[in-house]
Structure formats: structure tokens, C-alpha cells
N, C-alpha and C positions, 0 to 999 in steps of 0.2 A: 629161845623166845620165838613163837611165831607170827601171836599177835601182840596186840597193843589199846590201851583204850585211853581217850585223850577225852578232860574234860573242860572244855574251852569255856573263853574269857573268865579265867578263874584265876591269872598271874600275867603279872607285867616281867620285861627282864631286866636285872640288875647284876652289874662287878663286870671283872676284868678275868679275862680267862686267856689260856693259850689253845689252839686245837692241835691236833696231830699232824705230824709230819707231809709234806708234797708229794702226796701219791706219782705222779709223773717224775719229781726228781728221785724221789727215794727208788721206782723201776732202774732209773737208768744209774745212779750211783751204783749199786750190785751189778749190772752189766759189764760198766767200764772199769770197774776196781778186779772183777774178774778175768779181765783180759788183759788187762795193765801190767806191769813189771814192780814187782815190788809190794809191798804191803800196802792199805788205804785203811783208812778210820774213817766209818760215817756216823756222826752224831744226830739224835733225832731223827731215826729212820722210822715210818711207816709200818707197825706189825700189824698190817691188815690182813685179810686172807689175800686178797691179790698181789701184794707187794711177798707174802712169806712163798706163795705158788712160784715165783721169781727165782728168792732167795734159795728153794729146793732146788729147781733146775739145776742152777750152777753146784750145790752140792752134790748133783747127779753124776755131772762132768768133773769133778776132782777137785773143788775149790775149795781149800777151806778156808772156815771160818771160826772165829771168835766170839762167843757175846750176845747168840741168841734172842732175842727177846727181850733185851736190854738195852739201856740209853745208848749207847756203845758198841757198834761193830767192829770189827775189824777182818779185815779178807785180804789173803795170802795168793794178790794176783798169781795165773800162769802166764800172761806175755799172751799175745795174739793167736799164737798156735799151739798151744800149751794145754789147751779143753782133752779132755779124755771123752772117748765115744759114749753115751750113755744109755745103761744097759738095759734099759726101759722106759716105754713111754712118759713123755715127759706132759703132765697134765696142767694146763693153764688156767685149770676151772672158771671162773666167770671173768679173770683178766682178758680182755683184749690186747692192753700194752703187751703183757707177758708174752700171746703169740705171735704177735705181729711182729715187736721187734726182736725175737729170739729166731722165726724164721729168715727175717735178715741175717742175722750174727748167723747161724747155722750153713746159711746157704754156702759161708766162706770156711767153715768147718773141715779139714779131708775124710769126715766120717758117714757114717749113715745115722739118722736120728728121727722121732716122732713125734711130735708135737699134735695134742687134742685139747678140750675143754668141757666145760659142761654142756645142757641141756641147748642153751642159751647161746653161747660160744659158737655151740656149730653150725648152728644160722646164720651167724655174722658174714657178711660177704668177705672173703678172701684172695679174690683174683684181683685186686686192687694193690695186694704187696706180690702176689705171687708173677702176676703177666711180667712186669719190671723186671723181676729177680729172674727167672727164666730166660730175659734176653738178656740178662749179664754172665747166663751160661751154666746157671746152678738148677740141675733135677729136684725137680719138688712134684710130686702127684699128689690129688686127694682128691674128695669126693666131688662131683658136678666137675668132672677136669680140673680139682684145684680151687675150686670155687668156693667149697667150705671144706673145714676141718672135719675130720685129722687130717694134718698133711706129713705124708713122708717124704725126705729130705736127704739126696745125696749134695754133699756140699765141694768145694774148691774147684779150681782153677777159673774164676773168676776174671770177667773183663771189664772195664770201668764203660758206662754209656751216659749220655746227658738225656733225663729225661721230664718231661713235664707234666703233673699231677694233672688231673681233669678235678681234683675234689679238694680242695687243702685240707690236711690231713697229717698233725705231725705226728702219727702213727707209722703211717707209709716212709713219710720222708726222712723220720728217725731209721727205722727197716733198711733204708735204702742207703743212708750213710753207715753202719754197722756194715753191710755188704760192702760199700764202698771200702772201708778200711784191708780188706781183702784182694780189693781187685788191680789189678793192670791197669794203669793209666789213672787218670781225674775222672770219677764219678762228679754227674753233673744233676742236680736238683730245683728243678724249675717250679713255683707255687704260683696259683690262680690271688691267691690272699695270704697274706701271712699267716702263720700257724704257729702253738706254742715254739721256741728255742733253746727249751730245755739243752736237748742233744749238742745243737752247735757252741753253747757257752762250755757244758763240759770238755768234750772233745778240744776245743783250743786251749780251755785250761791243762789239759792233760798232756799238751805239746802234740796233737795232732795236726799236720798239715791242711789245714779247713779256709776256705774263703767265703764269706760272706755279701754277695753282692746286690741290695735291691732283694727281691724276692727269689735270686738264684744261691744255691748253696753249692760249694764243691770241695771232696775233700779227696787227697794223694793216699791211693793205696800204700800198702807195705809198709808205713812207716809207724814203728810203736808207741805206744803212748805209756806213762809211769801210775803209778800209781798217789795219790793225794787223801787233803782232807776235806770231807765234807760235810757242809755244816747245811742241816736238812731246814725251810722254814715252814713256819705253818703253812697247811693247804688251803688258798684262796676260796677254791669250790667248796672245801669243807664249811668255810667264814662262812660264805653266802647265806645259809640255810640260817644263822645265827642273827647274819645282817638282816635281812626280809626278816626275822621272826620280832627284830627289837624296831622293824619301820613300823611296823603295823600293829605292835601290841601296845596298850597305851602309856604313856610314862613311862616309857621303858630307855633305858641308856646302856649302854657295855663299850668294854674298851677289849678287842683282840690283839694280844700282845705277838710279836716276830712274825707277820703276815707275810709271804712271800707277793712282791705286788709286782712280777715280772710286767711287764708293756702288753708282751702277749695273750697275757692272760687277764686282764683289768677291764674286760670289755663288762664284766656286770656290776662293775662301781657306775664306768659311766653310765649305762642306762639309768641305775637306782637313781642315779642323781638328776638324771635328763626326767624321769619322773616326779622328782624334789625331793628324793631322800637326802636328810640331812647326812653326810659321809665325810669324814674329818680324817685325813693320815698325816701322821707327825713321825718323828724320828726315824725317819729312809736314811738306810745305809748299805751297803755292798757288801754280800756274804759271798764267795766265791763269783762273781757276777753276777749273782743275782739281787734284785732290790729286795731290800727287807725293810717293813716299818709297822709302828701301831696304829688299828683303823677303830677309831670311837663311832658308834653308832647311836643314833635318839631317834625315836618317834616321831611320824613326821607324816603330813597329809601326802599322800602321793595321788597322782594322775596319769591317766593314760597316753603313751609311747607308742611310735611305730619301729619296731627290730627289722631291719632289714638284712638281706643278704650279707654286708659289710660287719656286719656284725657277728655273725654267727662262729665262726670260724675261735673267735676268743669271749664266746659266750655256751660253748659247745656242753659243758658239761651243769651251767648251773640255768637251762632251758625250763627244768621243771619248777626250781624255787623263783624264777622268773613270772614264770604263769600262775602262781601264788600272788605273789607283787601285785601282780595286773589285777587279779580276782578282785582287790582291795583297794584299787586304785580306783578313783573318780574316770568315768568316761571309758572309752574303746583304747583298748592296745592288740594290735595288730603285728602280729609277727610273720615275714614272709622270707622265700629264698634256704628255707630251712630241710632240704629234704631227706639232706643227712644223718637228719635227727630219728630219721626211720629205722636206718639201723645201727641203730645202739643197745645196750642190753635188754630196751624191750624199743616198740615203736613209740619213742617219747609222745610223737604227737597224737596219737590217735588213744594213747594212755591216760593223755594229762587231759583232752575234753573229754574223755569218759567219768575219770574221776575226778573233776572239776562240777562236772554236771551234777553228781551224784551228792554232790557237798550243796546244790540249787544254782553252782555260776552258769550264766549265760554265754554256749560255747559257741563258735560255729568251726569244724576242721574245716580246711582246705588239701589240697595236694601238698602242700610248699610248707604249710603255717599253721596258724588258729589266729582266730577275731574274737577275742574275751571283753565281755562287757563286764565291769567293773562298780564297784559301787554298791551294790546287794550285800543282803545277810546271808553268811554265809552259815549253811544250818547242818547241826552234826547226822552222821549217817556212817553206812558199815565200807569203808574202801578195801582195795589193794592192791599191795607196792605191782605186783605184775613177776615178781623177782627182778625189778630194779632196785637197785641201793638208792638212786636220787630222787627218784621217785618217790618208796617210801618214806626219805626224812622229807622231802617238801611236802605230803598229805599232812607230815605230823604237826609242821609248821600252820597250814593250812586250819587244822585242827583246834591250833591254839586260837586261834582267834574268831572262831565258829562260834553258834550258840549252839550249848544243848553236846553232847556224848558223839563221839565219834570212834569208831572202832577200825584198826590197821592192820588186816592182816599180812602176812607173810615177810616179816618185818626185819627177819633174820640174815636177812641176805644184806644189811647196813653194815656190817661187818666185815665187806668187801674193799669199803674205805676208807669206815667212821667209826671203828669199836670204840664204844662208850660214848655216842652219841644222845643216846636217852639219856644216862646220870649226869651229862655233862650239861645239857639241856637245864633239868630238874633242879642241878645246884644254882644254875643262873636264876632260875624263876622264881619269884616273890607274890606269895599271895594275896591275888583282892579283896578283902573281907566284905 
């Protein structure tokens, strides 16, 4: 599929649906069930291309597996040192997580290894995990000195250092505890803002020696972790796209069933709600430490919000169906402190006023943000995603509530996080006659 053609205000959404797997738990479950001792079972994992780019690695290095493509994995840890060298480059196509924390895990490798990605991939700045990992004593070169991928990777003898992120980023600081499991001494991880904790809940579940302090993390090299079960829940960012599509479509209600609603990650319930989305979650319970519950969504007048920098850090991923919200929101939402969001698989911000404009909203970028004026018709026209996956399902979202045909190209790259987000979409929605 390349493109797409949405014919707006034509369906409200209705039922109860579940989405797919936590893209960020479903990466790091195959990491740690790969280095663990023992067998693991992950149920409900993520077969997206970026989670399967993952899954390959580790079959690259010796791991097997069970279960392919199915409700059910199962993976035959090697134990911490246990990886076999891998006999060619190992490709992360449009994953970030995949490079970023496989360059950690690598670095503590005693092999030689390569890690690249796609088109997209190799712009992403990468001296962000690599400077860190260099003074922990692990060769890594690539292109700009390291700066982007490919990077090639000699890995071990490893020393532990305490170091402090300049960007919260639990990219980096996931990279940097994987490395830590390798190193000499207490690896020490200092964060500006809190960042998901996917990594740290595993890791202690898995009998890792990890401390959690405030915004510092640390965890004891050398010491192995077993292997478990993991029970995968729905992906929050995935919700988002689903929540924004049933605030602002009219009459619309849905219930998302097994929502992972980590702390760290719930920064775009509050806003929705700081905007007056109606957001309702019932039955919270603890799946391996992580919170799980069901979040009902309805239709709801929403208003304009200031996102700030405190914010960002656990609104990281759902910025684009955010600036939808706002499009539709009564008044100015203003988001600042965001500059991060530059490089992500495209320049979210200077992506979303282009195609925000092009749909008639009133954009203005900044360096940091965008200043969306809200409240306008928003009128159909031909967009595209950019090869972002969030990007394109929030135009699609975007779309539905537009007047008049709107046309998406390049739409295929949604399968990065969300396979079957269109049919999944379509069985929700209920035609307005």
C-alpha cells in the first residue's frame, strides 16, 4: 500500500477493540530473553517491521526461537556471553530502538559487529549513545566519527562510568544500562526528566542488580539475569491515534481493552484531558510491573493547551496525533521545549505545520514547537506521511474529521508499528448516513 484516500466526516467510532502489542516492551523482551539464562515466553509481542528487524538480529547471533509470527514466542536465551559474532550486517531498517540499544548490548559483546538502517536511520544522530559508550571503553566508528550509522562495533572489556544525559532519552539510557550489564563496576545513569522505564522494570524483574534513585539509575555489571514470562500490553501510542480520532469524531465512544498505562508514558491522556477530553480507565492491574487497564473514550469538545518542555519527554511519540487534537481544539495550543522531536523518523515539527497547513490549519513553527490555532474547518487535500509511521496515521486521523477527500501518501511505512491499522480503524467506524 502506498497511498490511501479518506473520506471525511462520513463515520463516527463505535466498540471495543484491543491494539497491538508495546512496541518499546515487545524490543526489549527479545533483548533480555536473548541474554538471559534459560528459556522466556513472550505473549503478545509486536510483529511489526521494527520489532521483527529486532527479532532477526538476535537470530543472527544464535538465538533461537519458537513461534514466529504467532501469539507466542518462545526464545532459548544464551546467558550474557553466549551471542555468537554475526556474520553480517545486522540491518535496523527504520527501528531506532533496534540500533540504539543493540549498540549498547554490542558494545559488551567480545566480537566484531555492524549495525545500519534505512534511508531515514542514517540521519538520526548517533553520538548521543556512542560518546557514552566510547568512554566505557567499547570501539565503535561510523560515519561523521560515529555520528550516524552504520556503526562498526568492537565490543568487551567494558568499565562502568556515571553519566548524565543532556536530552532524556530512554533510548540512550536503555543502550547504556545493556552496556552497563557488561561493565566493571556500577554503571551510573543520570536523566534531565524522566523517560520511559520500560528497561529498569525488566532488568529487576529478571534478578538484575539495578537501583533506582530519583532520576538516577544504576545497575552491577557481571551479574546474569534468567530468563521469564512476558505478558506484552497494548501499545499506549498506538491507543492515541484511536483516542484523538473518537474526541473529535462526533458521537463517537470506544473502549481499548489491556492498555499498557506505564506513569512514564501517560503524558498524552493528561494533556487530552487537560484539553477536556472525556478519558475514563477502569480495571488497572500489574502485568509484570507494568500497569494495565481499560481506557473508554467519547466525544468531547476539546480546547487549547500549552505542552511544555515537562512534558515532552512522555509525550515523545504521540506529538503528531497531539497536533490533530489541537487542529480541532477551540483556541491556541502551543507547544514548546520540543526539539527533539527534530530528529525522529522525520522532523516531526516542521512535518506536522506543513501538513497541518495543507489540510487549511493555522500553523506557526518555531525552533522548539508549533503555535496551532484551532477551531477551523479542516478541509480535505493530498498530504504525506514523509516515511513517518506517526505521522501518517495522525493525517489519517486528521482526515477523518475533515470535510471533503483527502488523499495519504506513502502510507506503508505504518507497518513499522501499527500493521493493520487501517482495517482496524474501518471496523471501528460507523457510517453517518
Amino acid at each position: 500500500m502506498e497511498g490511501v484516500r479518506v473520506e471525511g466526516g462520513r463515520c463516527r467510532l463505535f466498540g471495543e477493540v484491543r491494539v497491538p502489542g508495546d512496541k518499546s516492551i515487545s524490543h526489549r523482551a527479545v533483548i533480555l530473553s536473548s541474554i538471559g539464562d534459560g528459556e522466556s515466553v513472550v505473549r503478545g509481542l509486536l510483529w511489526s517491521d521494527d520489532v521483527v528487524r529486532t527479532v532477526r538480529a538476535f537470530g543472527s547471533m544464535g538465538v533461537e526461537m519458537e513461534g514466529l509470527y504467532k501469539e507466542e514466542l518462545r526464545i532459548k536465551g544464551r546467558g550474557l556471553l553466549g551471542l555468537r559474532e554475526p556474520q553480517d550486517v545486522i540491518d535496523a531498517g527504520n527501528s531506532g530502538t533496534t540500533l540504539r540499544l543493540l549498540t549498547g548490548l554490542l558494545s559488551g559483546q567480545p566480537f566484531f559487529s555492524v549495525l545500519t538502517g534505512d534511508s531515514s536511520l542514517r540521519r538520526r544522530p548517533m553520538d548521543r549513545v556512542v560518546l557514552p559508550l566510547r568512554e566505557m571503553g567499547a570501539g565503535i566508528w561510523g560515519r561523521e566519527d560515529g555520528r550516524k550509522a552504520p556503526l562498526a562495533i568492537r565490543g568487551g572489556g567494558l568499565k562502568a562510568i556515571s553519566y548524565r544525559l543532556p536530552v532524556a532519552s530512554a533510548q540512550v539510557k536503555s543502550a547504556l544500562l545493556l552496556a552497563g550489564l557488561y561493565a566493571e563496576g556500577i554503571t551510573e545513569v543520570v536523566e534531565p526528566l524522566p523517560s520511559r522505564n520500560h528497561t529498569e522494570i525488566m532488568l529487576r524483574a529478571l534478578g538484575a542488580e539495578i537501583e533506582v534513585d530519583g532520576l538516577t539509575v544504576r545497575v552491577r555489571g557481571g551479574r546474569a539475569i534468567s530468563g521469564s514470562t512476558f505478558l506484552i500490553p497494548g501499545d499506549l501510542s498506538s491507543a492515541a491515534f484511536l483516542m484523538v480520532a473518537a474526541l473529535i469524531l462526533p458521537d463517537s465512544e470506544i473502549v481499548i481493552r489491556d492498555v499498557g498505562l506505564n506513569p512514564t508514558r501517560t503524558g498524552v491522556i493528561d494533556v487530552l484531558r487537560e484539553m477536556g477530553g472525556q478519558i475514563g480507565v477502569e480495571n488497572m492491574r500489574d502485568w509484570g510491573g507494568e500497569l494495565v487497564g481499560d481506557v473508554t473514550v467519547r466525544t468531547s469538545r476539546l480546547h487549547g493547551v500549552r505542552i511544555g518542555r515537562e512534558y515532552v519527554p512522555r509525550t515523545i511519540d504521540e506529538f503528531p496525533v497531539l497536533c490533530v487534537a489541537a487542529a480541532f481544539a477551540e483556541g491556541i495550543t502551543e507547544v514548546s521545549g520540543a526539539e527533539e522531536l527534530r530528529v525522529k523518523e522525520s522532523d516531526r515539527i516542521a512535518t506536522m505545520a506543513s501538513e497541518l497547513a495543507r489540510l487549511g490549519v493555522k500553523v506557526e513553527e518555531k525552533r522548539d514547537g508549533l503555535v496551532i490555532e484551532g477551531g477551523g474547518r479542516l478541509r480535505g487535500a493530498s498530504c504525506y506521511s514523509h516515511g513517518d509511521h506517526r505521522v501518517a496515521m495522525a493525517l489519517y486521523v486528521a482526515a477523518l474529521g475533515a470535510e471533503g477527500t483527502t488523499v495519504i501518501e506513502g502510507v506503508e511505512c505504518v507497518d513499522t508499528s501499527f500493521p493493520g491499522f487501517f482495517s482496524l480503524m474501518e471496523g471501528l467506524c460507523r457510517r453517518i448516513s
